[in-house]
Structure formats: structure tokens, C-alpha cells
mmJSON file of the N, C-alpha and C atoms, coordinates in Angstrom:
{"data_MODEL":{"atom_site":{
"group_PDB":["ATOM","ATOM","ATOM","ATOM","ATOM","ATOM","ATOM","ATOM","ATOM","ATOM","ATOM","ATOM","ATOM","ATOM","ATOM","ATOM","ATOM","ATOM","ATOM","ATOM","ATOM","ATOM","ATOM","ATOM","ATOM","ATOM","ATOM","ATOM","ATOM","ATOM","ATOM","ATOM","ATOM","ATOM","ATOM","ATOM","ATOM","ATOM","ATOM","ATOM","ATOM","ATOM","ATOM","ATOM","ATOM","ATOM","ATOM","ATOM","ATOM","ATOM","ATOM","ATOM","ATOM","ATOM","ATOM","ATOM","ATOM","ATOM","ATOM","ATOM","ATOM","ATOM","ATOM","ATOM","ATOM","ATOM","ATOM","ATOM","ATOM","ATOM","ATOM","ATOM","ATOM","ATOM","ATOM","ATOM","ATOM","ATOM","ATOM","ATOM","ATOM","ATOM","ATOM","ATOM","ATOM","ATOM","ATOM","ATOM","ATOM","ATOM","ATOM","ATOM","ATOM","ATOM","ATOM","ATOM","ATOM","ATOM","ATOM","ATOM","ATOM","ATOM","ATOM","ATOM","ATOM","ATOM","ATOM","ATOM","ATOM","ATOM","ATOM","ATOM","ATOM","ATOM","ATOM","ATOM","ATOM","ATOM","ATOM","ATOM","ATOM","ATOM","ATOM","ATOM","ATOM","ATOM","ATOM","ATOM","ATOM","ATOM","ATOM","ATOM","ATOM","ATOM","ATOM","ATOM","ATOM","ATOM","ATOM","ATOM","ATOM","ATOM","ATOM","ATOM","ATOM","ATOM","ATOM","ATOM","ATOM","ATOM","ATOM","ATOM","ATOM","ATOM","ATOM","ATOM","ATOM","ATOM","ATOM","ATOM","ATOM","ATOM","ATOM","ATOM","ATOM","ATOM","ATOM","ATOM","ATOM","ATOM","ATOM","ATOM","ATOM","ATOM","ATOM","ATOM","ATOM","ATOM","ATOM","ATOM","ATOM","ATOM","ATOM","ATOM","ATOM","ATOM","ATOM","ATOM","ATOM","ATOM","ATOM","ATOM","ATOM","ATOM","ATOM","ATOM","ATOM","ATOM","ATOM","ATOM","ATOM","ATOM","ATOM","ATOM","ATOM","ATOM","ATOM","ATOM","ATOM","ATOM","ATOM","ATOM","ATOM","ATOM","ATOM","ATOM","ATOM","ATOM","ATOM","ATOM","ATOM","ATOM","ATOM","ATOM","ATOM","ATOM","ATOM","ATOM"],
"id":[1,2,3,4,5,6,7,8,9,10,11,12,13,14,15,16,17,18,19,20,21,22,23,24,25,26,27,28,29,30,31,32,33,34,35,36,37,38,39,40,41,42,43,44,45,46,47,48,49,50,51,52,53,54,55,56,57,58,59,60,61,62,63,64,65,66,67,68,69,70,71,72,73,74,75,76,77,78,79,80,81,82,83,84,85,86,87,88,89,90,91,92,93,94,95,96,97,98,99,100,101,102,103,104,105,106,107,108,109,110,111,112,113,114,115,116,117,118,119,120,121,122,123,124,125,126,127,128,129,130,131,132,133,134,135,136,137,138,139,140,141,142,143,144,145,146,147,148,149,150,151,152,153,154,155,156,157,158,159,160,161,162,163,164,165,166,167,168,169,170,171,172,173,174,175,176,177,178,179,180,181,182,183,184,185,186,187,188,189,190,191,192,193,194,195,196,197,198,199,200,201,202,203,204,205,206,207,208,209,210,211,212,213,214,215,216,217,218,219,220,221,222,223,224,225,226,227,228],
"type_symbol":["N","C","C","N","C","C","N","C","C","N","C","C","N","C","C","N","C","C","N","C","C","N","C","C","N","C","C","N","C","C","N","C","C","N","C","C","N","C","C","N","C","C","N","C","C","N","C","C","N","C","C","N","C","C","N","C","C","N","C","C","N","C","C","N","C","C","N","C","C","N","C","C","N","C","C","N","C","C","N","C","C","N","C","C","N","C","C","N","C","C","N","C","C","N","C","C","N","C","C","N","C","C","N","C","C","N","C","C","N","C","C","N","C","C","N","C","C","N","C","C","N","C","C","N","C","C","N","C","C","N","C","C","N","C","C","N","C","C","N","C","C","N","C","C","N","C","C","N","C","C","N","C","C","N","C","C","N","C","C","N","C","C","N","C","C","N","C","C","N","C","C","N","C","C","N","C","C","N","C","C","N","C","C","N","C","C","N","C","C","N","C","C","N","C","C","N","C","C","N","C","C","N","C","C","N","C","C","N","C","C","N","C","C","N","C","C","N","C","C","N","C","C","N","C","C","N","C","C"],
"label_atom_id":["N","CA","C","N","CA","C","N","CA","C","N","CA","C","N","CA","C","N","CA","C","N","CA","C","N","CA","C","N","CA","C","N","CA","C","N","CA","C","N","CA","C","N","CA","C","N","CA","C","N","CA","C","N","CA","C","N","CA","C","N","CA","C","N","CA","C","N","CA","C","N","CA","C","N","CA","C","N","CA","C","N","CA","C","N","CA","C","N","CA","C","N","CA","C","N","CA","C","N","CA","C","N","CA","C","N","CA","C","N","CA","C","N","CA","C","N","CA","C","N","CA","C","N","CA","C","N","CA","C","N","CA","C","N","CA","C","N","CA","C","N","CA","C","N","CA","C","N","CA","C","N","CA","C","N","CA","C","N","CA","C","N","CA","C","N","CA","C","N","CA","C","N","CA","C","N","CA","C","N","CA","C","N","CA","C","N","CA","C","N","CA","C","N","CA","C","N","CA","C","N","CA","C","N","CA","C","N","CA","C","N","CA","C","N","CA","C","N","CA","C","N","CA","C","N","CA","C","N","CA","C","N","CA","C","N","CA","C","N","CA","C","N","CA","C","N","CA","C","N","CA","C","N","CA","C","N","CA","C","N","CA","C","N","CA","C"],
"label_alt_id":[null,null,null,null,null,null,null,null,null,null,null,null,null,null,null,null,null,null,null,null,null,null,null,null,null,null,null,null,null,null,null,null,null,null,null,null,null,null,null,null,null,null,null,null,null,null,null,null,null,null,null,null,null,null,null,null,null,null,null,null,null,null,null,null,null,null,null,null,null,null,null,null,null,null,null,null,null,null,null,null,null,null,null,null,null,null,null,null,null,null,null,null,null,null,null,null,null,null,null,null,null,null,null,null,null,null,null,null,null,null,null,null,null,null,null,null,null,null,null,null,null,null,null,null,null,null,null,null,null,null,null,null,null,null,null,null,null,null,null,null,null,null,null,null,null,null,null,null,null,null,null,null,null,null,null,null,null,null,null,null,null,null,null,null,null,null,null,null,null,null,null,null,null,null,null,null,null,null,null,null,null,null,null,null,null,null,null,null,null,null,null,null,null,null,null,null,null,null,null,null,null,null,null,null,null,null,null,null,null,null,null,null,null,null,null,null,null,null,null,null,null,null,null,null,null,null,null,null],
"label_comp_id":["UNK","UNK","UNK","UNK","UNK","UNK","UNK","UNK","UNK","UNK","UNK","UNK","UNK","UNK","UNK","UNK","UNK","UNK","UNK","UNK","UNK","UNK","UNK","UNK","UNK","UNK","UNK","UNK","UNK","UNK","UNK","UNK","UNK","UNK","UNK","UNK","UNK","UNK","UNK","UNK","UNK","UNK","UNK","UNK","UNK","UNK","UNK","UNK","UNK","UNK","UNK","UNK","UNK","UNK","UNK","UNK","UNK","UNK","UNK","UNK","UNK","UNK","UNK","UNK","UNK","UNK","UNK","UNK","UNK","UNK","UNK","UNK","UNK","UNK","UNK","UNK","UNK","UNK","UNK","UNK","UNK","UNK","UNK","UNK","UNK","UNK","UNK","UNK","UNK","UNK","UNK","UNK","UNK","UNK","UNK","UNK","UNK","UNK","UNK","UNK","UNK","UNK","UNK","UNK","UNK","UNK","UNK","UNK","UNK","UNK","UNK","UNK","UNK","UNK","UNK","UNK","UNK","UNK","UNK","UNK","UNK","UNK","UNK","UNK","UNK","UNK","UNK","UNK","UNK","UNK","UNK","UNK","UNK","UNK","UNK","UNK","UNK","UNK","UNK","UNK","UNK","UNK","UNK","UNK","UNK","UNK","UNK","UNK","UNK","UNK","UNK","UNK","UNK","UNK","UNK","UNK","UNK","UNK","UNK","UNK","UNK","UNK","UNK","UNK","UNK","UNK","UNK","UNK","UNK","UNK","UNK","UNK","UNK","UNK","UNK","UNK","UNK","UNK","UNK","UNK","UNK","UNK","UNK","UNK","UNK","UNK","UNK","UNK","UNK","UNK","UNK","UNK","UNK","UNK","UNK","UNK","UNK","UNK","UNK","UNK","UNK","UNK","UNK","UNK","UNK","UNK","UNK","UNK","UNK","UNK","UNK","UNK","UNK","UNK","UNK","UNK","UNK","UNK","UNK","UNK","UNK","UNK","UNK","UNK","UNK","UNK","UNK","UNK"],
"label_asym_id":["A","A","A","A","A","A","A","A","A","A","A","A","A","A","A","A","A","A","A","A","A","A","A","A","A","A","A","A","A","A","A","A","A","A","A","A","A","A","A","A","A","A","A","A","A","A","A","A","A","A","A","A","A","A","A","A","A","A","A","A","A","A","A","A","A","A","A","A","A","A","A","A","A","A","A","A","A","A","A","A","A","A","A","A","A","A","A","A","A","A","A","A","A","A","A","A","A","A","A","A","A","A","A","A","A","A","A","A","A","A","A","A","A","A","A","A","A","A","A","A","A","A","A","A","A","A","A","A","A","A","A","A","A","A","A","A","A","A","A","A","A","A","A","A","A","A","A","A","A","A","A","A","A","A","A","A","A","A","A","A","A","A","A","A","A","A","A","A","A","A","A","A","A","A","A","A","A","A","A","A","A","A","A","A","A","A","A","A","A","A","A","A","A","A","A","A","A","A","A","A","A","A","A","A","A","A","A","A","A","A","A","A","A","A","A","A","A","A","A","A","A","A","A","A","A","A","A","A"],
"label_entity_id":["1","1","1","1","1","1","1","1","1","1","1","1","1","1","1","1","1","1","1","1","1","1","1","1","1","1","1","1","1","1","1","1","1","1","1","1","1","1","1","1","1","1","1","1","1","1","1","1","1","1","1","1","1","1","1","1","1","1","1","1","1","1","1","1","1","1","1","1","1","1","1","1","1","1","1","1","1","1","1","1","1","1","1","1","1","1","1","1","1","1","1","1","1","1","1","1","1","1","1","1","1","1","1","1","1","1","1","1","1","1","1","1","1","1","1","1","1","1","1","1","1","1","1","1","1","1","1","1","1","1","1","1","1","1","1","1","1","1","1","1","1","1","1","1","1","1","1","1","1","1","1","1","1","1","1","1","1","1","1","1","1","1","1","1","1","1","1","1","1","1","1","1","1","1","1","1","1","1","1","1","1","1","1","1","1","1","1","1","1","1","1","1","1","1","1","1","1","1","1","1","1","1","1","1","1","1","1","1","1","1","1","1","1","1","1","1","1","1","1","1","1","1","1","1","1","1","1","1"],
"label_seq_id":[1,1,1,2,2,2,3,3,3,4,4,4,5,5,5,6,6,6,7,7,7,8,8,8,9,9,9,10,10,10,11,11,11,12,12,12,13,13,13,14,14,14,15,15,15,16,16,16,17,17,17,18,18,18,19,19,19,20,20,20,21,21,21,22,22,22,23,23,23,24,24,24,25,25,25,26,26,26,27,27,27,28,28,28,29,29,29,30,30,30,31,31,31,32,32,32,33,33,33,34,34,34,35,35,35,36,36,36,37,37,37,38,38,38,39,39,39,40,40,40,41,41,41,42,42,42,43,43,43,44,44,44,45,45,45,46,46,46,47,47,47,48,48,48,49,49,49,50,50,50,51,51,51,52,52,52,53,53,53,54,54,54,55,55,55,56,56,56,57,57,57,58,58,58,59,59,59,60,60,60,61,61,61,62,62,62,63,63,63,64,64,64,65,65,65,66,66,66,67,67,67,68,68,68,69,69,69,70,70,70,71,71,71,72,72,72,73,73,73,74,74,74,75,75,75,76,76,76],
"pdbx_PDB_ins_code":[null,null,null,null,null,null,null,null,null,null,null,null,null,null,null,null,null,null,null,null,null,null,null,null,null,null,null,null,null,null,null,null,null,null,null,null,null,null,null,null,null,null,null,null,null,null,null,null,null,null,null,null,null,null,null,null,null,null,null,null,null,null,null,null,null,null,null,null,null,null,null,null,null,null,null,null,null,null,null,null,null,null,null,null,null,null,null,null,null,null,null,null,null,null,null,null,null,null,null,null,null,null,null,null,null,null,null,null,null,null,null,null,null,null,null,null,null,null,null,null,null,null,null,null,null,null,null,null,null,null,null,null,null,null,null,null,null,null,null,null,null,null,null,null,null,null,null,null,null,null,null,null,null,null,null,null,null,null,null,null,null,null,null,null,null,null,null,null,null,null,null,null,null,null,null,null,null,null,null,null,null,null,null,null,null,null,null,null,null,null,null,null,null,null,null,null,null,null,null,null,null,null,null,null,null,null,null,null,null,null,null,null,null,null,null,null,null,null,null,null,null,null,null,null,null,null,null,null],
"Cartn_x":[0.828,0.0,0.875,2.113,2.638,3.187,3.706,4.891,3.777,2.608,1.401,1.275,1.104,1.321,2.23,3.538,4.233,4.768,4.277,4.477,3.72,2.5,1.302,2.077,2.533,3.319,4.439,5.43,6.414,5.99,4.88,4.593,3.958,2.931,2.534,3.031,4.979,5.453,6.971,6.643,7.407,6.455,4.995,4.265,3.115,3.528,2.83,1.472,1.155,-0.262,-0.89,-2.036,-2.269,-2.575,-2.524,-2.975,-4.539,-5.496,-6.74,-7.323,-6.517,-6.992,-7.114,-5.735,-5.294,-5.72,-6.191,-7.319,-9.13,-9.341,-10.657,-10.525,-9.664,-9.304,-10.217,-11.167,-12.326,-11.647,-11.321,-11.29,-12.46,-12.739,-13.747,-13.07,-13.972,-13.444,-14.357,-14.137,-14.769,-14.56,-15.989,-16.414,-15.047,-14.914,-13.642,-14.361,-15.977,-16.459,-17.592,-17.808,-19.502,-20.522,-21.563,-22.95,-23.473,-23.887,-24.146,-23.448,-22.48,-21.45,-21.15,-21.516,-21.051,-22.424,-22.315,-22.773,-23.565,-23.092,-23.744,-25.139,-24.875,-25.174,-26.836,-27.131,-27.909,-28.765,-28.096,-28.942,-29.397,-28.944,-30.096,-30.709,-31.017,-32.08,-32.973,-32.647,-33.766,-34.577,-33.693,-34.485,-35.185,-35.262,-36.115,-36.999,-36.694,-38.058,-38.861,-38.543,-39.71,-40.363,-39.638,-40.574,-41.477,-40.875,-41.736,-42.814,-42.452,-43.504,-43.907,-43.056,-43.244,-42.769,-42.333,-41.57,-41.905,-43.101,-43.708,-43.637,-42.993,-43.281,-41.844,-40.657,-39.244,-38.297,-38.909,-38.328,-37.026,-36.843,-36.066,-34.718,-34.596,-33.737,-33.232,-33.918,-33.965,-33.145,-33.178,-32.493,-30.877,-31.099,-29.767,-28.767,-29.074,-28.266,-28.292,-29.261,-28.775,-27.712,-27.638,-26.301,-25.047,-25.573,-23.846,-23.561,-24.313,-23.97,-23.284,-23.616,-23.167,-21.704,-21.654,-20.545,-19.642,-20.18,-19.232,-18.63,-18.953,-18.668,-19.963,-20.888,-21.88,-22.951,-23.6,-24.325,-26.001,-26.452,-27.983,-28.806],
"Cartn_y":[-1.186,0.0,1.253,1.281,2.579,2.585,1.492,1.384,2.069,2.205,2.043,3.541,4.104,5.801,6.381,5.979,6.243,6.166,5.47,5.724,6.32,6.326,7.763,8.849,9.03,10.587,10.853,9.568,10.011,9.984,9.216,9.625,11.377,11.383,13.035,13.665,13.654,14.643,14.864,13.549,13.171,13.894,14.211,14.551,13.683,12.256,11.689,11.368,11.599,11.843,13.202,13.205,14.787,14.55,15.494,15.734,15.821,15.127,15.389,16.731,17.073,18.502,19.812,19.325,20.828,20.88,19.483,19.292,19.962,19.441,20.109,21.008,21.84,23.223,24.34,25.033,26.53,27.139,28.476,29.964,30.32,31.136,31.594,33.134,33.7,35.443,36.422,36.655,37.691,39.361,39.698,40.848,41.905,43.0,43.611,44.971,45.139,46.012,45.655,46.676,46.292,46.33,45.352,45.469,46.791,47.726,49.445,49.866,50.085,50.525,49.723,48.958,48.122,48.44,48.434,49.037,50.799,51.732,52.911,53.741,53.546,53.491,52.632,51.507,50.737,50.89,50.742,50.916,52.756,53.714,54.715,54.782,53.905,53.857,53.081,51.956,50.976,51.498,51.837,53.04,53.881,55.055,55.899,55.304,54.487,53.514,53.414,52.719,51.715,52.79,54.008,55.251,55.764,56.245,56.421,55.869,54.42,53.519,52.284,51.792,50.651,49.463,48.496,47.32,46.961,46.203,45.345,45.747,47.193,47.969,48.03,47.529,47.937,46.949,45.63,44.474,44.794,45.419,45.397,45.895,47.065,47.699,47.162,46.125,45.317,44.428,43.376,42.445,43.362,44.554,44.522,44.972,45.446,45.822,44.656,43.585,42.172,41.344,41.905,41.371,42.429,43.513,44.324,43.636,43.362,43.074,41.089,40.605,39.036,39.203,40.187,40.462,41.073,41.851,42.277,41.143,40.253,38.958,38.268,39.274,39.09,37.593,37.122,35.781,36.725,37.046,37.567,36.559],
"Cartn_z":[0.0,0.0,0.0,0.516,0.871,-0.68,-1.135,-2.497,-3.247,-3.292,-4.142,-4.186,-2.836,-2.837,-2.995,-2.725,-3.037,-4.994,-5.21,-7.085,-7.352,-7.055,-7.715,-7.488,-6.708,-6.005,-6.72,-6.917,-8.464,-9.283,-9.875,-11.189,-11.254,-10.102,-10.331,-10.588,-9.956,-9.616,-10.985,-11.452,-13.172,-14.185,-13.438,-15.232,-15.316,-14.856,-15.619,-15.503,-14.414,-14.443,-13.831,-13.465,-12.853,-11.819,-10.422,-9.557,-9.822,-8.574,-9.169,-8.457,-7.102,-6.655,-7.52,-8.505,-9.19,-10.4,-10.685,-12.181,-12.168,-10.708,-10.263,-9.691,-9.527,-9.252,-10.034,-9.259,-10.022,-9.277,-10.598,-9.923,-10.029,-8.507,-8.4,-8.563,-9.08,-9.03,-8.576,-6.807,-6.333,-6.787,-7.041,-7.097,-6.685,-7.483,-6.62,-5.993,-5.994,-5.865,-4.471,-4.495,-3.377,-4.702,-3.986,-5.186,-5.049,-4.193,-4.421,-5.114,-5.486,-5.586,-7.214,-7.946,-8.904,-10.196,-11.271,-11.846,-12.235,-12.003,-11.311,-12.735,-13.932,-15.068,-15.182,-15.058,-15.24,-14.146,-12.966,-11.599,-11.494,-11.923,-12.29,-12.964,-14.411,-15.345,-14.627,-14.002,-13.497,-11.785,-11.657,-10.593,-11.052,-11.831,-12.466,-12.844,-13.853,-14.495,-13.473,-12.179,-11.317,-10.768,-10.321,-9.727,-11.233,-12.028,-12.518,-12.872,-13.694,-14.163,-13.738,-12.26,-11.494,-12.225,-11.236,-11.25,-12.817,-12.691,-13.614,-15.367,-15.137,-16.473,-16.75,-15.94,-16.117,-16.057,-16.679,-16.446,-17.827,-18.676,-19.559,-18.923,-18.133,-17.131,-16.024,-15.583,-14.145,-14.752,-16.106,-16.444,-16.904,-17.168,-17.788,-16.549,-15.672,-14.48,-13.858,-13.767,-13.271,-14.415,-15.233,-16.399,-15.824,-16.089,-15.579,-14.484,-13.624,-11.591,-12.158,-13.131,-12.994,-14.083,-14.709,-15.386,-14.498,-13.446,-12.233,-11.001,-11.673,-10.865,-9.348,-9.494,-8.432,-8.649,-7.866,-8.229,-7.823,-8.715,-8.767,-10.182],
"occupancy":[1.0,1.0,1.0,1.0,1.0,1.0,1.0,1.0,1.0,1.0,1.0,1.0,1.0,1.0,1.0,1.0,1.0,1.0,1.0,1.0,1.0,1.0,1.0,1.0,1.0,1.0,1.0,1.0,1.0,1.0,1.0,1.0,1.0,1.0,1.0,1.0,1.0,1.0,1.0,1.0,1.0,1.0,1.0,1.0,1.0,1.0,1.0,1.0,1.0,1.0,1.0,1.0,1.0,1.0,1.0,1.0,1.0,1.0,1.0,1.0,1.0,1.0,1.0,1.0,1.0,1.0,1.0,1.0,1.0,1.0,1.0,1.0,1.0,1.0,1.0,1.0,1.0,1.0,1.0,1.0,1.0,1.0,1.0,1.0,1.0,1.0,1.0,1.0,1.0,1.0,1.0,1.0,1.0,1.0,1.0,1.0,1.0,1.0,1.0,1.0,1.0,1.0,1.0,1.0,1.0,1.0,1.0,1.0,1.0,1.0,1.0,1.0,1.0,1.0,1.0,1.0,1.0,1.0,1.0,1.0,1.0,1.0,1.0,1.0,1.0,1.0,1.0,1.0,1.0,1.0,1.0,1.0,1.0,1.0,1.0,1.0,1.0,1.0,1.0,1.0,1.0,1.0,1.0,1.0,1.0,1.0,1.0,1.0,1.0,1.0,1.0,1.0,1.0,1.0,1.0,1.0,1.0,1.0,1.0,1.0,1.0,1.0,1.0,1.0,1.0,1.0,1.0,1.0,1.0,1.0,1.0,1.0,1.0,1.0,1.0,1.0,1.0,1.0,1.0,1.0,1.0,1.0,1.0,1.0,1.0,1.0,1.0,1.0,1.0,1.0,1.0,1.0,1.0,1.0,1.0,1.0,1.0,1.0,1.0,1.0,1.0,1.0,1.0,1.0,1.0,1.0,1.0,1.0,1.0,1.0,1.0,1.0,1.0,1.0,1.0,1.0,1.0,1.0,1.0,1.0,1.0,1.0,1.0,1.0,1.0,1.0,1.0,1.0],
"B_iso_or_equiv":[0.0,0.0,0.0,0.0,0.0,0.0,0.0,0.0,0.0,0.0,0.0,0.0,0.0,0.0,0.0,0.0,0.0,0.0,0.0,0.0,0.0,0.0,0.0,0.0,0.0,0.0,0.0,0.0,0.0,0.0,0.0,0.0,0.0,0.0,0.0,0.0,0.0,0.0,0.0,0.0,0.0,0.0,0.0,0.0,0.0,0.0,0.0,0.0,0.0,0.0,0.0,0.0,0.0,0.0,0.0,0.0,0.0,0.0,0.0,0.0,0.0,0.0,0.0,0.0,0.0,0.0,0.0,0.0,0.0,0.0,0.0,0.0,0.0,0.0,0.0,0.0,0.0,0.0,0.0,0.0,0.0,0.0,0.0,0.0,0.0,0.0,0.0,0.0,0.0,0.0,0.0,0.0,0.0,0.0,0.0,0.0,0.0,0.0,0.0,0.0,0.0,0.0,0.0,0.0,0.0,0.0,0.0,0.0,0.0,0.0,0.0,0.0,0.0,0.0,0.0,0.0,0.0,0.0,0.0,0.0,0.0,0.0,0.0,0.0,0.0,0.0,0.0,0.0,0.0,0.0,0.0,0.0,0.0,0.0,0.0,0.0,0.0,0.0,0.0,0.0,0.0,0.0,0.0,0.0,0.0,0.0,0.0,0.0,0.0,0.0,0.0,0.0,0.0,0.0,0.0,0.0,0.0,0.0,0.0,0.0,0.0,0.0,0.0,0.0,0.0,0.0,0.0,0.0,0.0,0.0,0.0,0.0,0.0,0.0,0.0,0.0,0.0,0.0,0.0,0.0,0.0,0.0,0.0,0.0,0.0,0.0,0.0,0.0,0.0,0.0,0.0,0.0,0.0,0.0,0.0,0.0,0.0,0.0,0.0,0.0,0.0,0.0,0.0,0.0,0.0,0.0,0.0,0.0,0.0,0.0,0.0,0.0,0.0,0.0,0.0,0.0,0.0,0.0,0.0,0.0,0.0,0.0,0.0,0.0,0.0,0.0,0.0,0.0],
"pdbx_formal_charge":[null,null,null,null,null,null,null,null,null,null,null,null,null,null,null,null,null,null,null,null,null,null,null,null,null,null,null,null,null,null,null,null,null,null,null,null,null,null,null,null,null,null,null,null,null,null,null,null,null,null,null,null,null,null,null,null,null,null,null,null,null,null,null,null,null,null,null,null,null,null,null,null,null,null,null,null,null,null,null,null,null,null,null,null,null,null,null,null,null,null,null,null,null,null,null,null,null,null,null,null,null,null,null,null,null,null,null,null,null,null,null,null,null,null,null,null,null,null,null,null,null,null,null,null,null,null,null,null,null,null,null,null,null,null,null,null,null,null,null,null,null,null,null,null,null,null,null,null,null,null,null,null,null,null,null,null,null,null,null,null,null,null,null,null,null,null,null,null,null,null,null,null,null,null,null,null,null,null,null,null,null,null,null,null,null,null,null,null,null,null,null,null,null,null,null,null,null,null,null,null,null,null,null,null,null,null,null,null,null,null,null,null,null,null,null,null,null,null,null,null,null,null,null,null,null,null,null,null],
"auth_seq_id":[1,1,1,2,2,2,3,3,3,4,4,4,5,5,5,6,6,6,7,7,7,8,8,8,9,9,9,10,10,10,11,11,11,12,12,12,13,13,13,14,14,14,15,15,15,16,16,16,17,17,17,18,18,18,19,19,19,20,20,20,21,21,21,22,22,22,23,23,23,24,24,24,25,25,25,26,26,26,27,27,27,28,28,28,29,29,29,30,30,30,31,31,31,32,32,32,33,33,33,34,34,34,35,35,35,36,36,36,37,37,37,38,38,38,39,39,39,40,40,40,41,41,41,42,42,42,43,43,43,44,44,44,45,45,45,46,46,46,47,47,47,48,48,48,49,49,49,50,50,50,51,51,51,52,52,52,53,53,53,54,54,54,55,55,55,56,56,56,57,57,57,58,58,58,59,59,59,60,60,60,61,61,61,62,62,62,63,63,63,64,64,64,65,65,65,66,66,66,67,67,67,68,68,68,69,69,69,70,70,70,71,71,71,72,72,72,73,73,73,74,74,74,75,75,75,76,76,76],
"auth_comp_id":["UNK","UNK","UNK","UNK","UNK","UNK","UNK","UNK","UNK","UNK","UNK","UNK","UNK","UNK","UNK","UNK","UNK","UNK","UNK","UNK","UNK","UNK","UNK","UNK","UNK","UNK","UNK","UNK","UNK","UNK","UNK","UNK","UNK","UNK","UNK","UNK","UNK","UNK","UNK","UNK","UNK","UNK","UNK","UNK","UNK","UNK","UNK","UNK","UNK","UNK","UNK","UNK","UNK","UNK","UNK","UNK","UNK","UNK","UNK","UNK","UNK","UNK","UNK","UNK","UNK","UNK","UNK","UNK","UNK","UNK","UNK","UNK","UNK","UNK","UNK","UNK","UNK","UNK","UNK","UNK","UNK","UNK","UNK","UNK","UNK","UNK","UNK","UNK","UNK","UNK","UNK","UNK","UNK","UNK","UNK","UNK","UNK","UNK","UNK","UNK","UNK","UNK","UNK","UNK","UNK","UNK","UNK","UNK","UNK","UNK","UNK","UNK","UNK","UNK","UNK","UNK","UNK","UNK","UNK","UNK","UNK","UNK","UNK","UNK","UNK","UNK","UNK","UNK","UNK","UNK","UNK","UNK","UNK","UNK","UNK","UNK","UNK","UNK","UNK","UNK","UNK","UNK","UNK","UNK","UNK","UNK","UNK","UNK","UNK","UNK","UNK","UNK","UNK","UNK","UNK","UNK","UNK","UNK","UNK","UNK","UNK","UNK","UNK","UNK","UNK","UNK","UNK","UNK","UNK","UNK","UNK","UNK","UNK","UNK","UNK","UNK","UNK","UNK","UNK","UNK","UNK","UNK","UNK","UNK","UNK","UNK","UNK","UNK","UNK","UNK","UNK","UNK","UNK","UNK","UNK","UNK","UNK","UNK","UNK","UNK","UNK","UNK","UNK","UNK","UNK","UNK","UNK","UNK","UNK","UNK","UNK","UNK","UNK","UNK","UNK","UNK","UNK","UNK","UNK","UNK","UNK","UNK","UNK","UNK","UNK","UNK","UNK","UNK"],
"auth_asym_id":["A","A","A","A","A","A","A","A","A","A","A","A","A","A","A","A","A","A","A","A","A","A","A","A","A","A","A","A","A","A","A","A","A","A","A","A","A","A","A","A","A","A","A","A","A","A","A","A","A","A","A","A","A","A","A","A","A","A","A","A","A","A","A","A","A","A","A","A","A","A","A","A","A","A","A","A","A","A","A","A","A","A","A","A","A","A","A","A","A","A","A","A","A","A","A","A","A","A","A","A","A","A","A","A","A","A","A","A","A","A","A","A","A","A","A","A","A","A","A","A","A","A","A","A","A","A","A","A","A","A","A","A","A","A","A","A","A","A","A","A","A","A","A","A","A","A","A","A","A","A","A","A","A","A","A","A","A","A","A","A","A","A","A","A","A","A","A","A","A","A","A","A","A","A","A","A","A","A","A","A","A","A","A","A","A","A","A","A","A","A","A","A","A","A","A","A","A","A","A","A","A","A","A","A","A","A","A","A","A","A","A","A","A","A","A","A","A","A","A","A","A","A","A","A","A","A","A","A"],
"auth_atom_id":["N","CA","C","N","CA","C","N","CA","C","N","CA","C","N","CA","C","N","CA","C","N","CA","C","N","CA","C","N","CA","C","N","CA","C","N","CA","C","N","CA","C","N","CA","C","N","CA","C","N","CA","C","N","CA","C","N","CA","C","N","CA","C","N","CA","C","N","CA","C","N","CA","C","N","CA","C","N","CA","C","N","CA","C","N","CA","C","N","CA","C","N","CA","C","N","CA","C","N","CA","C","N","CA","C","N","CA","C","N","CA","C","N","CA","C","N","CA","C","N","CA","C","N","CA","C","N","CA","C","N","CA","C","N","CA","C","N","CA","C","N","CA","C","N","CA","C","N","CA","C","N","CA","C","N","CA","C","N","CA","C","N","CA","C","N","CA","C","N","CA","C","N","CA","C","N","CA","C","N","CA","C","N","CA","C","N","CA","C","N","CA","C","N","CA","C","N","CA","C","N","CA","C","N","CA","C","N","CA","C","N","CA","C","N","CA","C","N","CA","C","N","CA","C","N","CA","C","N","CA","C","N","CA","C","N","CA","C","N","CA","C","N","CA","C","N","CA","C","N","CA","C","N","CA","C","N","CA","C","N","CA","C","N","CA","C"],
"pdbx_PDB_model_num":[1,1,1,1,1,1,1,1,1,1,1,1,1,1,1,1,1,1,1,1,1,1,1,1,1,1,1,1,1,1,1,1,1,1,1,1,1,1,1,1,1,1,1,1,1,1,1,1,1,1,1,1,1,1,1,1,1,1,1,1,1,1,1,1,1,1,1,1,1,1,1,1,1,1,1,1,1,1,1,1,1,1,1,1,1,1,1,1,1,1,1,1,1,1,1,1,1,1,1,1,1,1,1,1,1,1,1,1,1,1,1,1,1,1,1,1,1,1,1,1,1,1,1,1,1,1,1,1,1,1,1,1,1,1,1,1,1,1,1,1,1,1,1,1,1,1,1,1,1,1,1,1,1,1,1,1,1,1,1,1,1,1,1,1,1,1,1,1,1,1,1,1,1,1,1,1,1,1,1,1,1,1,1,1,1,1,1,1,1,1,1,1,1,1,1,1,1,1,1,1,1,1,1,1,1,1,1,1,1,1,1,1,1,1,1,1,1,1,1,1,1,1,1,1,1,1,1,1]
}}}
């Protein structure tokens, strides 16, 4: 058993096979912003809209500042 871990571990470390930690390895990439603070452009059109013309009437504005905010790295 040890000879057994022990050759997975030279071979990993020859190449020849992969590590499976560093194969299933995700970068995750946090936000470098606050969500207030992260889109400023989109989130005053979609604000105006809803005062003026309410939620239900401003779904076109609501989706695109929920695209800037998931392009800003946010999960909405």
C-alpha cells in the first residue's frame, strides 16, 4: 500500500499523471467592488423607471443591471 502511494506521487510529480486537486481546481473570481457601488449606469435607469412607471413595467432595465452586476462577478 505505501509502495502504491508512493508511485502515484512520483509519477505526479514526473508529469505523468495529474494531480486530481489541481485538475478540479475553479477559480472563483470575487467581485472587486460592493454590489451598491457596482454598476452605477444601469442601476439609475432601473431606478427611475420603477418610480416612474413601477416594477412590472421595467423588467427590460432590471435584467440589464442584473447582467452588468453578474458580469461584475456578483451571483444575482
Amino acid at each position: 500500500m505505501i509502495f502504491a502511494l508512493w508511485m502515484s506521487d512520483q509519477a505526479a510529480k514526473n508529469g505523468l499523471i495529474s494531480e486530481p486537486s489541481k485538475a478540479a481546481a475553479t477559480v472563483e473570481t470575487k467581485p472587486k467592488k460592493r454590489i451598491c457601488c457596482a454598476c452605477p449606469d444601469t442601476k439609475k435607469l432601473r431606478d427611475e423607471c420603477i418610480v416612474e412607471h413601477g416594477e412590472s413595467a421595467c423588467t427590460k432595465w432590471i435584467e440589464a443591471h442584473k447582467m452588468c452586476l453578474r458580469a461584475e462577478g456578483f451571483n444575482v
